[in-house]
C-alpha angles and dihedrals in degrees: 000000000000122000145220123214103182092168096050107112118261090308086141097050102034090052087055089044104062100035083058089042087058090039094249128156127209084253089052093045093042087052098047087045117034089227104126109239083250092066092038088043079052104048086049101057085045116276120139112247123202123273085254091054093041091059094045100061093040097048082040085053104040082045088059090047104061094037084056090051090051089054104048105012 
């Protein structure tokens, strides 16, 4: 069953976002994660993804930070 939060703060947007603000695709995201684009294409439109989804594409996209921070400072 897949759900919607309309009333969770800016989690859609933020997680797109930040994957456009690393220059990440879905297909890198979804590389660097092991969430599928259908679930990333999900969350960003606004579906709830589990808790083990959740904390792969936040660990996939803290991971590009700082690699990005390495890179240009």
């Amino acid at each position: 069953m897949v759900v919607r939060d309309p009333g969770a703060p800016g989690t859609p947007h933020t997680i797109k976002a930040l994957r456009l603000a690393l220059g990440l695709s879905m297909r890198d995201l979804e590389a660097r994660s092991g969430v599928s684009r259908a679930v990333i294409s999900n969350m960003e439109r606004g579906m709830l993804p589990t808790a083990a989804q959740a904390r792969a594409i936040a660990e996939a996209l803290a991971t590009a930070a700082r690699e990005s921070e390495r890179r240009y400072g």
